[in-house]
MMTF fields as JSON, N, C-alpha, C and O atoms, coordinates in Angstrom:
{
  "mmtfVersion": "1.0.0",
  "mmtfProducer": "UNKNOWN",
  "numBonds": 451,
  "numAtoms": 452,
  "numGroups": 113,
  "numChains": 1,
  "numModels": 1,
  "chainsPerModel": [1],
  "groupsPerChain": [113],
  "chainIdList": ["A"],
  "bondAtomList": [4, 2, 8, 6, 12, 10, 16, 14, 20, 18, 24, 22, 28, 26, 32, 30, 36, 34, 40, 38, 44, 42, 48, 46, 52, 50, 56, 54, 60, 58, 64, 62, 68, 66, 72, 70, 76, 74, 80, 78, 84, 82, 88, 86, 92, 90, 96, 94, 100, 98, 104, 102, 108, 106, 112, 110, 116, 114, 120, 118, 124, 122, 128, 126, 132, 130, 136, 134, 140, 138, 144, 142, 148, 146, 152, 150, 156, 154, 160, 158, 164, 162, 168, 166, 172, 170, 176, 174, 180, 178, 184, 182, 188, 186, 192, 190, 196, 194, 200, 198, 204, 202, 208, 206, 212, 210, 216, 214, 220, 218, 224, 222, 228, 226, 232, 230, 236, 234, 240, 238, 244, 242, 248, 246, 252, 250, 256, 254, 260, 258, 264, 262, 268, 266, 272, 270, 276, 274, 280, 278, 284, 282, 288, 286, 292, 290, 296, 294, 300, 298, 304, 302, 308, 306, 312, 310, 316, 314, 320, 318, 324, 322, 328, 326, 332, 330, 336, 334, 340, 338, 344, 342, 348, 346, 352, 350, 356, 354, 360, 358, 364, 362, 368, 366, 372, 370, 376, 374, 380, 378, 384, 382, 388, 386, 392, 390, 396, 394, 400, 398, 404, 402, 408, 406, 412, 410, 416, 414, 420, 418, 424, 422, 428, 426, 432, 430, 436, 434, 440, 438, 444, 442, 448, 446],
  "bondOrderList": [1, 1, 1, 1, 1, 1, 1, 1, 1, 1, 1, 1, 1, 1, 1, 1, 1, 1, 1, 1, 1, 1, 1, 1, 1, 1, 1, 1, 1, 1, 1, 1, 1, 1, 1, 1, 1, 1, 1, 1, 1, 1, 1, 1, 1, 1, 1, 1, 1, 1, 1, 1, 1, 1, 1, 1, 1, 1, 1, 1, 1, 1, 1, 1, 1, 1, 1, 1, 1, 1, 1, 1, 1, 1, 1, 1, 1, 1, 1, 1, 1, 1, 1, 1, 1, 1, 1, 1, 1, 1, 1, 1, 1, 1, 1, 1, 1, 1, 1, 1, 1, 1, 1, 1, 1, 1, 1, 1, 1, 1, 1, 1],
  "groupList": [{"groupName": "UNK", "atomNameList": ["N", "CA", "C", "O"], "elementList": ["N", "C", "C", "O"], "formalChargeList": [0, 0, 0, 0], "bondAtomList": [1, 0, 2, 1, 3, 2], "bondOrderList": [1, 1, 2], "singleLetterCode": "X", "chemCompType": "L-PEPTIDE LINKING"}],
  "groupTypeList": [0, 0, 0, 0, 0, 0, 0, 0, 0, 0, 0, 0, 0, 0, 0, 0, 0, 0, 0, 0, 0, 0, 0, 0, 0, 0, 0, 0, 0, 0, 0, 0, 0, 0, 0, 0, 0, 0, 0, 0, 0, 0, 0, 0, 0, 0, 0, 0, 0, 0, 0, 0, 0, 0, 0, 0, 0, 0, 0, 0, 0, 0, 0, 0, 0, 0, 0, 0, 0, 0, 0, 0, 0, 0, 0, 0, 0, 0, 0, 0, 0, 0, 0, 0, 0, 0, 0, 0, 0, 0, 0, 0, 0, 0, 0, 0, 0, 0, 0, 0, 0, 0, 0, 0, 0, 0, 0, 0, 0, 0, 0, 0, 0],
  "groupIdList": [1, 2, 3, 4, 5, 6, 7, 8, 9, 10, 11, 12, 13, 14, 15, 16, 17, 18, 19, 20, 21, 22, 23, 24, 25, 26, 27, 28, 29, 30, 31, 32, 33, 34, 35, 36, 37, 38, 39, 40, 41, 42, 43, 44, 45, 46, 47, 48, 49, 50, 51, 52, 53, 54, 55, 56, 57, 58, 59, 60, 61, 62, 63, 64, 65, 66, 67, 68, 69, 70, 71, 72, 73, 74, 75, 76, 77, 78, 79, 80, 81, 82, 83, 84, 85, 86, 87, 88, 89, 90, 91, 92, 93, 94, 95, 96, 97, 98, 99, 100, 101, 102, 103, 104, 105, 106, 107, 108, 109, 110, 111, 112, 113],
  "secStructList": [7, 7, 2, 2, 2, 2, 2, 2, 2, 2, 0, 0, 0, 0, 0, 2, 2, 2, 2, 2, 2, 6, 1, 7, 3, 3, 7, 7, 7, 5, 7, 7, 6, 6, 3, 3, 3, 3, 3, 3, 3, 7, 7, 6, 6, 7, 7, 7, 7, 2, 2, 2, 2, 2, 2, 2, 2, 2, 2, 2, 2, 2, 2, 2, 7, 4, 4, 4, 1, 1, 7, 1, 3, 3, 3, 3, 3, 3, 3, 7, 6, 6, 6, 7, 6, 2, 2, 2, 2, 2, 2, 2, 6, 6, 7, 7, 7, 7, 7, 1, 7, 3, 3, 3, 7, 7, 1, 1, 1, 1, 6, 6, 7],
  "xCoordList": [9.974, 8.595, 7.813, 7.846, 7.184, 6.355, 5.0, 4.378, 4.236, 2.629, 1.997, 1.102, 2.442, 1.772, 1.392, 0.352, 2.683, 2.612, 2.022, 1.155, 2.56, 1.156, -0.056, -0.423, -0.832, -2.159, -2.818, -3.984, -2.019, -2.145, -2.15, -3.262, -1.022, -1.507, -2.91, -3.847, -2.852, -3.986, -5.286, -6.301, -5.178, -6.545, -7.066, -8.2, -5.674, -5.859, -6.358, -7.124, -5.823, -5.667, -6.671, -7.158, -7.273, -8.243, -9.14, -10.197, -8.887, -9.74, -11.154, -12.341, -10.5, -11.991, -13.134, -14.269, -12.95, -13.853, -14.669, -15.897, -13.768, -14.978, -15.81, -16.933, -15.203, -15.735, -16.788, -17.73, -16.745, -17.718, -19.004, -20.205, -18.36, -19.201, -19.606, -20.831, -19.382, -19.97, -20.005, -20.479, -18.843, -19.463, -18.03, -17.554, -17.553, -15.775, -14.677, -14.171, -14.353, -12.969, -11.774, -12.01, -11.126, -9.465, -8.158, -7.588, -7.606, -5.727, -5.174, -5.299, -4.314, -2.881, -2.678, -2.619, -2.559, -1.882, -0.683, 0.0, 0.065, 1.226, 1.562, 0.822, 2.945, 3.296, 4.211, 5.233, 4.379, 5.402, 5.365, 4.35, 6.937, 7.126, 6.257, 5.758, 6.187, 5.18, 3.673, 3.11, 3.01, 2.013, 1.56, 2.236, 0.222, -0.248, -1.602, -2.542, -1.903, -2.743, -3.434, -2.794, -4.664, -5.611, -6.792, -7.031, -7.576, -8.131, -10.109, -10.291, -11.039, -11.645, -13.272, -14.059, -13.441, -14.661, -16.142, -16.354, -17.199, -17.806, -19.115, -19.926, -19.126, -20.746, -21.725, -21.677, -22.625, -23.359, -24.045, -24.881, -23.521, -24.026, -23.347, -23.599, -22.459, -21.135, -22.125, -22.923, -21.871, -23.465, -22.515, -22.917, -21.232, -20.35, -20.033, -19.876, -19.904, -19.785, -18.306, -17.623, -18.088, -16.877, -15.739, -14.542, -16.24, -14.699, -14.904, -13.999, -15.858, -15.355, -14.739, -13.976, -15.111, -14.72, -12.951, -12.093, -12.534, -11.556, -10.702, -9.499, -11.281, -10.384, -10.161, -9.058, -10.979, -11.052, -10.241, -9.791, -9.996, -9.552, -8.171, -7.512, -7.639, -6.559, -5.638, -4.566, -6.12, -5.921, -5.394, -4.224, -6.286, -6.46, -5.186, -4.696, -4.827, -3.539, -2.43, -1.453, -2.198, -0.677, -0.937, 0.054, -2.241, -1.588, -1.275, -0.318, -1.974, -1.982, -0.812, -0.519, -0.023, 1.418, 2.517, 2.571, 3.632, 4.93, 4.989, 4.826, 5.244, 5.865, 5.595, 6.181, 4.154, 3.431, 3.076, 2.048, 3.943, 3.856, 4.098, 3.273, 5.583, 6.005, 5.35, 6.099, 4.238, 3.077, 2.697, 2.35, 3.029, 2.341, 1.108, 0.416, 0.739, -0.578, -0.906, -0.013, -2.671, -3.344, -4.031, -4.484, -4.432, -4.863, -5.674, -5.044, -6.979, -7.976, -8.861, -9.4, -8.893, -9.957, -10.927, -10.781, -11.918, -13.701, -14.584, -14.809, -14.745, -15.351, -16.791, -16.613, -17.893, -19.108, -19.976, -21.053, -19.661, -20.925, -22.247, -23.011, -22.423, -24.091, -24.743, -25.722, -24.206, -24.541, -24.408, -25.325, -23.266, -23.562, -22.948, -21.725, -23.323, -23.2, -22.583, -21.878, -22.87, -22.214, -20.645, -20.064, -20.048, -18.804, -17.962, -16.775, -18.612, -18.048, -17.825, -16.803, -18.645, -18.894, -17.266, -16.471, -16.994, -16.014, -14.524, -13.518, -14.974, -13.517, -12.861, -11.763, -13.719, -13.567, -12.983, -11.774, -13.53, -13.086, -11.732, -11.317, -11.314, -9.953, -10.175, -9.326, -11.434, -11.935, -11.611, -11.998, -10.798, -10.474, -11.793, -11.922, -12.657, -13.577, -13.237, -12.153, -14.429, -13.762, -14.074, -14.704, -13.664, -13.326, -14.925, -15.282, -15.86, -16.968, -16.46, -16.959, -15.039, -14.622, -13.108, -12.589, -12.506, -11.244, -10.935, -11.062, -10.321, -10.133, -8.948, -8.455, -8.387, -7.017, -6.989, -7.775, -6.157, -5.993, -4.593, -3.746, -4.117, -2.587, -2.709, -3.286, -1.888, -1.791, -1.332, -1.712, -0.463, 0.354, -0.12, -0.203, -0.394, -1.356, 0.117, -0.235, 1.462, 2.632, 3.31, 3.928, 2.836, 2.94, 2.95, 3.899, 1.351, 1.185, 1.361, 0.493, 2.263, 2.656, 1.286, 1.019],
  "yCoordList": [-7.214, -6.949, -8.259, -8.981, -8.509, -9.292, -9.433, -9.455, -9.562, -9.323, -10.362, -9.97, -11.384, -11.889, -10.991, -10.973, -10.228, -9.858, -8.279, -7.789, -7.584, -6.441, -6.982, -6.398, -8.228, -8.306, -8.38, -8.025, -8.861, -9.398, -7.891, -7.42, -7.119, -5.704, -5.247, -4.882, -5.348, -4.229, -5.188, -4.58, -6.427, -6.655, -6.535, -6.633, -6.273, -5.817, -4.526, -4.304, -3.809, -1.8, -1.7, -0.825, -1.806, -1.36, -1.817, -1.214, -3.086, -4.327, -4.431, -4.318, -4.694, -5.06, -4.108, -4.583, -2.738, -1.359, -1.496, -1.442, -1.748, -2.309, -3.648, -3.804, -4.381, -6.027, -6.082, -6.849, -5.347, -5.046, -4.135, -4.407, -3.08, -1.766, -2.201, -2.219, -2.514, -2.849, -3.679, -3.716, -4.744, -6.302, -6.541, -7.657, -5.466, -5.445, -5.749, -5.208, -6.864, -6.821, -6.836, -7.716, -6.695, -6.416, -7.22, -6.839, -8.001, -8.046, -7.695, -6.786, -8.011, -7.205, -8.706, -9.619, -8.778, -9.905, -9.926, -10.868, -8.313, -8.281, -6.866, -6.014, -6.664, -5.661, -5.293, -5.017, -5.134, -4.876, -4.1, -3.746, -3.583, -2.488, -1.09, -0.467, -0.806, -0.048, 0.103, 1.166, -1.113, -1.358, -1.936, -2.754, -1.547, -2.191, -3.198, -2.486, -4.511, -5.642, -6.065, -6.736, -5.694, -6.189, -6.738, -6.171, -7.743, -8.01, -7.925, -8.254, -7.306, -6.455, -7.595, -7.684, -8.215, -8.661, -7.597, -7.169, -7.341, -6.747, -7.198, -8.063, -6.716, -7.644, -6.934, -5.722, -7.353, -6.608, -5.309, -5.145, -4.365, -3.098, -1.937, -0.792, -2.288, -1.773, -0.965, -1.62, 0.442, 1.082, 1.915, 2.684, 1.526, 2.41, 1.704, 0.492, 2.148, 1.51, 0.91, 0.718, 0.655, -0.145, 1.063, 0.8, 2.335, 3.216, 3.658, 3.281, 4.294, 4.365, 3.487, 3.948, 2.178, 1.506, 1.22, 0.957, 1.269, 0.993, 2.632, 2.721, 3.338, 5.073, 4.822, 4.979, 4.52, 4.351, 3.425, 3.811, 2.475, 0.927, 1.653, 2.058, 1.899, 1.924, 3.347, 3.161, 4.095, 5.549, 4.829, 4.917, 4.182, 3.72, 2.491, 2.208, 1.922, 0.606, 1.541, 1.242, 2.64, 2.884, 3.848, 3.968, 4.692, 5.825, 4.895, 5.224, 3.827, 3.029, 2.28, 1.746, 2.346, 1.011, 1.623, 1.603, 2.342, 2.859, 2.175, 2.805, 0.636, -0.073, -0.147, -0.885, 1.001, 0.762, 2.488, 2.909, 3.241, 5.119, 5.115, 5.601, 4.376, 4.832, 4.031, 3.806, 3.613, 3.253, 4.525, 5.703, 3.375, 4.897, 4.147, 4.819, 3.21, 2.841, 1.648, 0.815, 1.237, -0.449, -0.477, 0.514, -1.659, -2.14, -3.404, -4.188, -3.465, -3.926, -5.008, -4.835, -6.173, -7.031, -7.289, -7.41, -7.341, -6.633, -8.679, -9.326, -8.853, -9.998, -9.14, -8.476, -9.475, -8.979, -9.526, -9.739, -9.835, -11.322, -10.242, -10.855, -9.659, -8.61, -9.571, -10.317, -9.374, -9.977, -11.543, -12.356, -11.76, -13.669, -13.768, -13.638, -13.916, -14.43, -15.731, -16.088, -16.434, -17.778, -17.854, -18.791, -16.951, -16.712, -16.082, -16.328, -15.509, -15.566, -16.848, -17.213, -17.302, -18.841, -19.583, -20.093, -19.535, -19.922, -19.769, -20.478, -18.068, -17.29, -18.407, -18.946, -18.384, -18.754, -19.936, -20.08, -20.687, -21.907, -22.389, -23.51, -21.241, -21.311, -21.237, -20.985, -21.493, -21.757, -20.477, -19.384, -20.614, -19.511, -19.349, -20.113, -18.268, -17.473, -16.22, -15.652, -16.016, -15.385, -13.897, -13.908, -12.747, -11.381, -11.566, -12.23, -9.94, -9.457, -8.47, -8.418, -7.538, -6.236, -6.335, -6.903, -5.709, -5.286, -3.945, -3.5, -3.286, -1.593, -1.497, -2.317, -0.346, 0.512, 2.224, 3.099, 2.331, 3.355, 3.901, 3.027, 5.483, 5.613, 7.213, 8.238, 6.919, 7.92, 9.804, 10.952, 9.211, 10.826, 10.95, 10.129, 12.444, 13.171, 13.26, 13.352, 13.198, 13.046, 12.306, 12.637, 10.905, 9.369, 9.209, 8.692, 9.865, 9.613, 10.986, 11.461, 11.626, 13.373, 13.721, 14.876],
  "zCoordList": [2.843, 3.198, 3.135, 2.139, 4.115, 4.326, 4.25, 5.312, 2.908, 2.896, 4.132, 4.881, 4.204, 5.418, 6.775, 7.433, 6.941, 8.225, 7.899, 8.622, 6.793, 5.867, 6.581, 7.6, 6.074, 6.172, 7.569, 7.74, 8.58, 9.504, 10.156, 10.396, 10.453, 10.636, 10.168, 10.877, 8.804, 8.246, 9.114, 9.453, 9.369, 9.663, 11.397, 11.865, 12.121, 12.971, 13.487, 14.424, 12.76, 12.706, 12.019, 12.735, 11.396, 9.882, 9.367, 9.182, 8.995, 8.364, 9.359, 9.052, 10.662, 11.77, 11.652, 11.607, 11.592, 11.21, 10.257, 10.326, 8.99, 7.783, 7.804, 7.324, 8.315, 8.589, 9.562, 9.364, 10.612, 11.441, 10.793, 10.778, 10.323, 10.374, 8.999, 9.119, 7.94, 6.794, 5.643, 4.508, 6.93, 5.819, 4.845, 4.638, 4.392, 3.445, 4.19, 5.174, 3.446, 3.203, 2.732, 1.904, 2.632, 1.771, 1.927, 2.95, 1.417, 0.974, 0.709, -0.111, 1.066, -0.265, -0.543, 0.281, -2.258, -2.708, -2.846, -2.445, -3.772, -3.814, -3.984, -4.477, -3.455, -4.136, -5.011, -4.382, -6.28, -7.375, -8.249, -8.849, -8.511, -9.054, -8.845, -9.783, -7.809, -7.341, -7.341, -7.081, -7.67, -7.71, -6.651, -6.027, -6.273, -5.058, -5.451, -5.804, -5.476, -5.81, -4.441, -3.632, -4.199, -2.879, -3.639, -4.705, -3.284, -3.192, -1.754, -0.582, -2.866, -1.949, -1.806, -2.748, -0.695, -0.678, -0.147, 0.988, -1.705, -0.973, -0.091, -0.421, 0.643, 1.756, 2.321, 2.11, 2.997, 3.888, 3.52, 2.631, 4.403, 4.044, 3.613, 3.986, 2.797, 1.945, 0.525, -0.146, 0.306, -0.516, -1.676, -2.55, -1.4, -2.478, -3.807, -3.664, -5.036, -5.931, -5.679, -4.673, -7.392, -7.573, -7.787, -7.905, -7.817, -8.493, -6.732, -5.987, -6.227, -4.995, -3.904, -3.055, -3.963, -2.931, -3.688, -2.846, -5.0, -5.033, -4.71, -4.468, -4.756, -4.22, -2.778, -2.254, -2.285, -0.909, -0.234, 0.845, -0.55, -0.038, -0.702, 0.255, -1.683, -2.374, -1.187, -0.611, -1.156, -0.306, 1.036, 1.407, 1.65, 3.178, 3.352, 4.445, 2.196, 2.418, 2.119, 2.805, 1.294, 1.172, 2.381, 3.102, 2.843, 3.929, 5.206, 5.906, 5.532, 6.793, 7.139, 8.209, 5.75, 5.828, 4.812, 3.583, 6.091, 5.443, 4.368, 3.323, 4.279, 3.218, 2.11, 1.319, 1.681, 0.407, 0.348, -0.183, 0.884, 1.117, -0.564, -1.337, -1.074, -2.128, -3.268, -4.218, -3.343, -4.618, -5.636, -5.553, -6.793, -7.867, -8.3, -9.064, -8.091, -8.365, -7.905, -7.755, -7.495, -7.154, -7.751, -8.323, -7.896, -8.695, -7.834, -7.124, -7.991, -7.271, -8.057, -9.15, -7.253, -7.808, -6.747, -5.531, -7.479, -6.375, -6.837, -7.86, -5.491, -5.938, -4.721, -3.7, -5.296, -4.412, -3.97, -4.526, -2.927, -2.415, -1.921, -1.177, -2.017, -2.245, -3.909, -3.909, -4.671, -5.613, -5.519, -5.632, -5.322, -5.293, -3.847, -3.899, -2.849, -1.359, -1.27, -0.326, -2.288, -2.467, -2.479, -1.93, -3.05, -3.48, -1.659, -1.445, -0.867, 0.672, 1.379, 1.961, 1.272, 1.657, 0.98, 1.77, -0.433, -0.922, -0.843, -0.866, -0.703, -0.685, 1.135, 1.272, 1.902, 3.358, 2.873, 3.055, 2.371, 2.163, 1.267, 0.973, 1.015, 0.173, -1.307, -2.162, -1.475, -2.857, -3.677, -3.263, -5.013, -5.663, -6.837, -7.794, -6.551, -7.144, -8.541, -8.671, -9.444, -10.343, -9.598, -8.54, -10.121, -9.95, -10.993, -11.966, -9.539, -10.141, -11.443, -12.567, -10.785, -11.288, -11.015, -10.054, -11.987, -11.746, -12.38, -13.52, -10.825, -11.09, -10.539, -9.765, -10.98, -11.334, -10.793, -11.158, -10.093, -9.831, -10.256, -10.434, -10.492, -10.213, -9.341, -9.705, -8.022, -6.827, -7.511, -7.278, -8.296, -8.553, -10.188, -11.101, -10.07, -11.057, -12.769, -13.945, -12.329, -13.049, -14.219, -15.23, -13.504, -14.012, -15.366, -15.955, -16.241, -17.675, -18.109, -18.841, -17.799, -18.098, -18.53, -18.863]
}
């Protein structure tokens, strides 16, 4: 599996909708041991908090991409340029920024019996 070519899909299929329509966007950094790691920029006119936008974003990468169907959980780091705008400017620039939030999800209700 190839996250390069993961992202490059998702930002074709998916990514453009939110980027357009409300300013977010998303990675996958990695995926291991069934964990799914994206990275979520929030912007613009993006009005959902931090537990929703990570339900949401987390739902939308494993249903959108066979290769991440079998995830038992992601795990999300939220950097929010609504709050510091400065930090978009950076992320663009390669510049590694700190995390506003970091959230956790796990898909199946089973996991922690």
């Amino acid at each position: 599996m190839s996250i390069e070519e993961i992202n490059r899909k998702h930002y074709f299929n998916t990514d453009m909708y939110y980027r357009v329509g409300y300013g977010l966007s998303s990675k996958l950094m990695a995926y291991r041991n069934g964990i799914i790691y994206l990275q979520v920029m929030l912007g613009r006119k993006w009005d959902k908090d931090y537990h929703e936008t990570t339900l949401e974003l987390a739902k939308c990468w494993r249903k959108e991409h066979p290769e991440l169907g079998e995830a038992i959980g992601c795990k999300v780091f939220l950097i929010d340029a609504q709050k510091h705008p400065y930090k978009m400017d950076l992320v663009k620039l390669k510049v590694k920024v700190s995390y506003d939030a970091k959230m956790g999800m796990i898909f199946r209700d089973d996991v922690l019996n």
